[in-house]
Every structure is written in structure tokens, then in C-alpha cells.
C-alpha positions in Angstrom: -16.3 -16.8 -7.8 -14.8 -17.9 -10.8 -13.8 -15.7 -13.9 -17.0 -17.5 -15.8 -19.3 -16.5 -13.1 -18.5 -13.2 -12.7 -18.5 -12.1 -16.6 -21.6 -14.8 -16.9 -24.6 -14.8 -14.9 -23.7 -12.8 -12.2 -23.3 -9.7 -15.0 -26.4 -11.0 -16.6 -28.2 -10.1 -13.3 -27.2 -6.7 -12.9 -27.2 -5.5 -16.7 -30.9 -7.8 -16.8 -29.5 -9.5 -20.3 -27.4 -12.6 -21.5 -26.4 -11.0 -24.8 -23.0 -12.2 -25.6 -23.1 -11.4 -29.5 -24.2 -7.8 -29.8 -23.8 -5.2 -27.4 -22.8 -6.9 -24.1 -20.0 -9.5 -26.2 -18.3 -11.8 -23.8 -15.1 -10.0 -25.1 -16.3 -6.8 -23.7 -17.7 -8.6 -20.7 -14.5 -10.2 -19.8 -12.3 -6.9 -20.2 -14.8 -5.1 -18.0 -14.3 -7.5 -15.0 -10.1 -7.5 -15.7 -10.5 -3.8 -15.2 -12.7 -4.1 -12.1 -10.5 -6.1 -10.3 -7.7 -3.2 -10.8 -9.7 -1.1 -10.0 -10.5 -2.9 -6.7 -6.6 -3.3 -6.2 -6.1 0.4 -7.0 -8.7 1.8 -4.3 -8.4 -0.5 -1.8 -4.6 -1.8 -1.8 -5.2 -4.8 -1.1 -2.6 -6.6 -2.6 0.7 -5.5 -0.7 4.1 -6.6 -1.1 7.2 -6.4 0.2 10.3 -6.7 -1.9 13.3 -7.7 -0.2 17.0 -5.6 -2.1 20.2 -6.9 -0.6 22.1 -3.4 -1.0 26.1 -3.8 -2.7 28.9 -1.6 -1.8 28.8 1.4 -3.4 26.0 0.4 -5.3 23.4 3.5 -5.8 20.6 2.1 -8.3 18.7 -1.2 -8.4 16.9 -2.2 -10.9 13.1 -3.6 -10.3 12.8 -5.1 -13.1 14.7 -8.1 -12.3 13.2 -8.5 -8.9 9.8 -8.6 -9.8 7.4 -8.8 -12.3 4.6 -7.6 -10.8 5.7 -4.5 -9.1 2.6 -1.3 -10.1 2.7 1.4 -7.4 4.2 2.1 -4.4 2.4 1.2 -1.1 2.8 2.8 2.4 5.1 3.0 4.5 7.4 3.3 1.1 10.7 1.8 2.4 13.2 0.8 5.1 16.6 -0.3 5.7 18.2 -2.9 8.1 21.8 -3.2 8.9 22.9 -6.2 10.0 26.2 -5.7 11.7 28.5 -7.6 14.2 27.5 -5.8 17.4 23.5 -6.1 16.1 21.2 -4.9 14.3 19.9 -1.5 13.6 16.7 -0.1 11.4 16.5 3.2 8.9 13.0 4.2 8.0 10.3 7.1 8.5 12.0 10.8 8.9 15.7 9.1 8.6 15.0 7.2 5.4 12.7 9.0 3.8 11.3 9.0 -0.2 12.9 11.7 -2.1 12.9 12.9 -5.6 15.9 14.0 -7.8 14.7 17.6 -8.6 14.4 18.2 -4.2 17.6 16.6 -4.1 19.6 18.7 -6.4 17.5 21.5 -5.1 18.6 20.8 -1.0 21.2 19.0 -1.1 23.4 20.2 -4.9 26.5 17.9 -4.4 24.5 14.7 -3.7 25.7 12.9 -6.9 29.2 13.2 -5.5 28.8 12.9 -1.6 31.3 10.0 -0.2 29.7 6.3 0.4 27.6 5.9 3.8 24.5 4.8 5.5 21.7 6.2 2.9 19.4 8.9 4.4 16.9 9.1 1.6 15.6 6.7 -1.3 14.2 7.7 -4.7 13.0 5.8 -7.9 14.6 6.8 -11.1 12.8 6.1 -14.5 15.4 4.9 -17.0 13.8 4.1 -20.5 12.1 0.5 -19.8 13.0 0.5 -16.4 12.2 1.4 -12.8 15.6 1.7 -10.2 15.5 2.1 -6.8 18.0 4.1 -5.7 19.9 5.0 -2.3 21.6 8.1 -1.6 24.3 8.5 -0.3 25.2 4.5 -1.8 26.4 2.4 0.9 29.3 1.9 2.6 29.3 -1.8 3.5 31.4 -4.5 4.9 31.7 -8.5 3.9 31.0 -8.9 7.6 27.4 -6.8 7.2 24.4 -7.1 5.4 22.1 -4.1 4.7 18.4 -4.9 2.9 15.9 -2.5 1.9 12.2 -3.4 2.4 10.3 -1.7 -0.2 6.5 -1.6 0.2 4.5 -2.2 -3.3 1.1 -2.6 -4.9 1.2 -6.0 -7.0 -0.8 -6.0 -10.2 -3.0 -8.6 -10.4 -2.9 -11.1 -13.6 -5.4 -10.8 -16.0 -8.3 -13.5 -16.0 -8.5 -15.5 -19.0 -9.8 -19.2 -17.9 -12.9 -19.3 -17.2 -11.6 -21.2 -14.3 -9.9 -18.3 -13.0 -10.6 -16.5 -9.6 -9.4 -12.7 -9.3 -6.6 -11.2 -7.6 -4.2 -13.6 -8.6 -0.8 -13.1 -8.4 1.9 -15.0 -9.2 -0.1 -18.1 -9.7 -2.1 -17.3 -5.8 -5.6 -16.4 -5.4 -6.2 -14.8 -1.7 -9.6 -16.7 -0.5 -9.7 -13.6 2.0 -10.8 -11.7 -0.8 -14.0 -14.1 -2.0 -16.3 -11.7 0.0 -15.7 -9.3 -2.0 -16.1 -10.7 -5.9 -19.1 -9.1 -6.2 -17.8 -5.6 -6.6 -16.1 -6.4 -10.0 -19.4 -7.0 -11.2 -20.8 -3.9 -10.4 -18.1 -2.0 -11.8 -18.1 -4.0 -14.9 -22.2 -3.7 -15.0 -21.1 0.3 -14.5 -18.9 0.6 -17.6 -21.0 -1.8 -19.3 -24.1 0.2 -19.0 -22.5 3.3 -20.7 -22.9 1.5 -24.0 -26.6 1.6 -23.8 -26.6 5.3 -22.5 -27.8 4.8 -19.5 -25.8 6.9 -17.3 -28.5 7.0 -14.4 -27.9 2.8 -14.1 -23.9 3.3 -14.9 -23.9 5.6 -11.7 -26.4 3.0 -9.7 -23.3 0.1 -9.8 -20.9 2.7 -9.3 -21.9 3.8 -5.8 -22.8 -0.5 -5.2 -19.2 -0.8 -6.1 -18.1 2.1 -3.7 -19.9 1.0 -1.1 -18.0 -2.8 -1.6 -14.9 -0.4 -1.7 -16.0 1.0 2.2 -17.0 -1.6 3.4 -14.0 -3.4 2.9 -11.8 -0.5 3.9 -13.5 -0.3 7.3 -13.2 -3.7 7.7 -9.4 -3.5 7.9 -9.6 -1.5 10.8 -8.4 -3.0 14.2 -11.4 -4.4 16.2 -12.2 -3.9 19.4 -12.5 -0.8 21.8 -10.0 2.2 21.0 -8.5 4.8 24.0 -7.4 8.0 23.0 -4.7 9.4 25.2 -3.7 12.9 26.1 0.2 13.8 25.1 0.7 15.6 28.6 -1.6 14.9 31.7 -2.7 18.5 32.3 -4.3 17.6 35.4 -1.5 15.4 36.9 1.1 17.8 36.4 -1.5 20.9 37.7 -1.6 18.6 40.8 2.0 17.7 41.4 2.9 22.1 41.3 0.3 22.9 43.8 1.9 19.7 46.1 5.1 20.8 45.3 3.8 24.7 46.2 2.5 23.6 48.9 5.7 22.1 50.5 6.6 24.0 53.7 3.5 26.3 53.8 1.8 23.8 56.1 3.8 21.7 59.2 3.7 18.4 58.9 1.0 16.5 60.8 2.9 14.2 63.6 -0.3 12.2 63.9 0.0 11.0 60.4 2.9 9.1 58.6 
């Protein structure tokens, strides 16, 4: 749906009025569907990113903001680094390459500001003023002949609709079609936060939980089809089995009838 639909008729619907010059103003109308389709990003995360950081030697902090322009949270799994070197490739991430934050780090590990250049074993983001750095620790210790990158996972804020032309979720000039199914839920959320200017909290809370349930629906929809197994970490009953054979060994002759 386009920006004019959505903030248009299909709000007319669910508030049951086309007023555009007193209460419902299209000003308010089209604020209301920019901050549903946040809103949608923010719940969902639908709109993950990777950010690729070519790491220098010796270099601790990076700064975001000339990397991207749209960076708004971090995303899952956070980070991971890859080290290119001349007898292959190897991969930091999870437990050895974990997020950190300054106060744990002065708190565990006190001389971390001064430990020697290496292969970082944590990462941590550093608000300076204006600006959001990514930052290594230890900082590497590179090569010319190798090439470390960090993958760092983020949320992408979503430009504001302002054509009437305009479909949501755009970023960086793209609209995902994948996403079309679920336009709809702006409205409601819109029609939710519209409604508290009439006081009607009971209708307000109606296309709230219609805008949830968009929110579930779409969540479950993620999930990987088909059947699912779930498999035991030991097999109890194997290993029961192989120590009574194993018991058993030399308390009965063998049988020279059978192999």
C-alpha cells in the first residue's frame, strides 16, 4: 500500500471518518502511520543489516557514523570477526567475541585500556557526544598480508513517508515487497493512537491488540517450516545397553553355533 492509502481510506475505515481538517488532520494522520511503521520495525526486527568494518592495526574505535546512516539498534547475534590470513581463514564470534560494556570491563579485566595489540576477545560501543564507535578490545594486531572484518548485526531505521507515493519500510531508497502483507498493521496502530484524541480508550485498545496480532502473526511466520525433531544430548538408553553388553562379556561362553 502506498503512503496515501494507508493515512487515506484505509484509516478512514477503521477510525469510521474522513476528517482531515479537525480532529483526524492529515498531518496527524501521516505522523501516526510514520510512527507505526517504527513501531513495526521495533517489535518485529524486520529490517536487519549487516555492516561490514575492515579493522586497522592498532585501531580500537570505529566510528558508525561514517558507515551508515541508518544504523538504530543493535540486532542479534551482535557481532563477529573474520581473519583472513595466509594459511586460511578463521571466525571470532559467540562466547570468544562477545558484547561487553566499559564499566564490566574496567571491573574484570582493570588494565584493559593498556593491554598489548591482539586478536580482540570482546567488542563494546562507546557513546562519544554525536557519535556511536564500535570498539575492539584488545585493538588488533594485523598484518598487510591479512584482513580482519567485523560483521555487526543492526536494526535499520526506516525513512519517513512523505509522498504520497511512498510505500513503508524503505530504506535507503528500497522498499521490501515481502513486507506488503503486512501494511495493514500501521493502520491499526495509527487508528490506536488516533483514537486517544476522541477518548475512546476501549477502541484505542481494540486496534492495539489487531496490531499485535499482525505483530504474531508475522513473528511466527519467520519460523522454519516443516516438521521439527527434538534430540536427546546423551542416549540414555544406548549407552544403558552398551554397559550391560559390555557386563555381560565373559559371564556367558560364546555360542559355537552362531557367528
Amino acid at each position: 500500500m502506498t503512503f496515501l492509502e494507508l493515512y487515506g481510506d484505509r484509516l478512514d475505515r477503521e477510525l469510521g471518518s474522513s476528517d482531515t481538517r479537525q480532529l483526524f488532520t492529515t498531518a496527524r494522520r501521516k505522523t501516526a502511520i510514520n510512527d507505526a511503521q517504527r513501531e513495526w520495525v521495533r517489535q518485529t526486527e524486520c529490517l536487519v543489516r549487516e555492516l561490514s568494518i575492515t579493522l586497522l592495526d592498532g585501531v580500537r574505535e570505529y566510528d558508525l557514523r561514517t558507515r551508515t546512516t541508518d544504523f538504530w539498534m543493535l540486532a542479534e547475534p551482535g557481532a563477529d570477526l573474520t581473519i583472513i590470513e595466509t594459511s586460511g581463514t578463521r571466525t571470532v564470534s559467540g562466547p570468544d567475541f562477545p558484547q561487553r560494556s566499559e564499566a564490566w570491563l574496567d571491573a574484570e579485566e582493570p588494565d584493559w585500556r593498556n593491554a598489548s595489540a591482539g586478536t580482540p576477545t570482546a567488542w563494546y560501543l562507546r557513546h562519544s557526544g554525536g557519535q556511536l564507535k564500535f570498539c575492539v578490545t584488545p585493538a588488533p594486531d594485523t598484518t598487510t598480508s591479512e584482513r580482519w572484518t567485523v560483521r555487526l548485526y543492526y536494526l535499520a531505521q526506516p525513512t519517513d513517508m512523505s509522498v504520497d507515493a511512498d510505500e513503508p519500510f524503505e530504506v535507503n531508497g528500497e522498499s521490501p515487497q515481502w513486507l506488503r502483507p503486512w501494511h495493514q498493521a500501521l493502520v491499526h496502530y495509527a487508528a490506536a493512537q488516533l483514537e486517544k484524541l476522541r477518548r475512546d480508550h476501549a477502541a484505542s485498545d481494540m486496534q492495539l491488540q489487531r496490531f499485535v496480532a499482525y505483530v504474531t502473526d508475522f513473528l511466527q511466520r519467520q519460523r522454519p517450516k516443516g516438521p521439527r525433531t527434538v534430540r536427546w544430548a546423551r542416549d540414555y538408553r544406548g549407552e544403558a545397553a552398551g554397559s550391560m553388553r559390555s557386563a555381560m562379556v565373559g559371564v556367558y561362553a560364546p555360542d559355537p553355533w552362531r557367528d
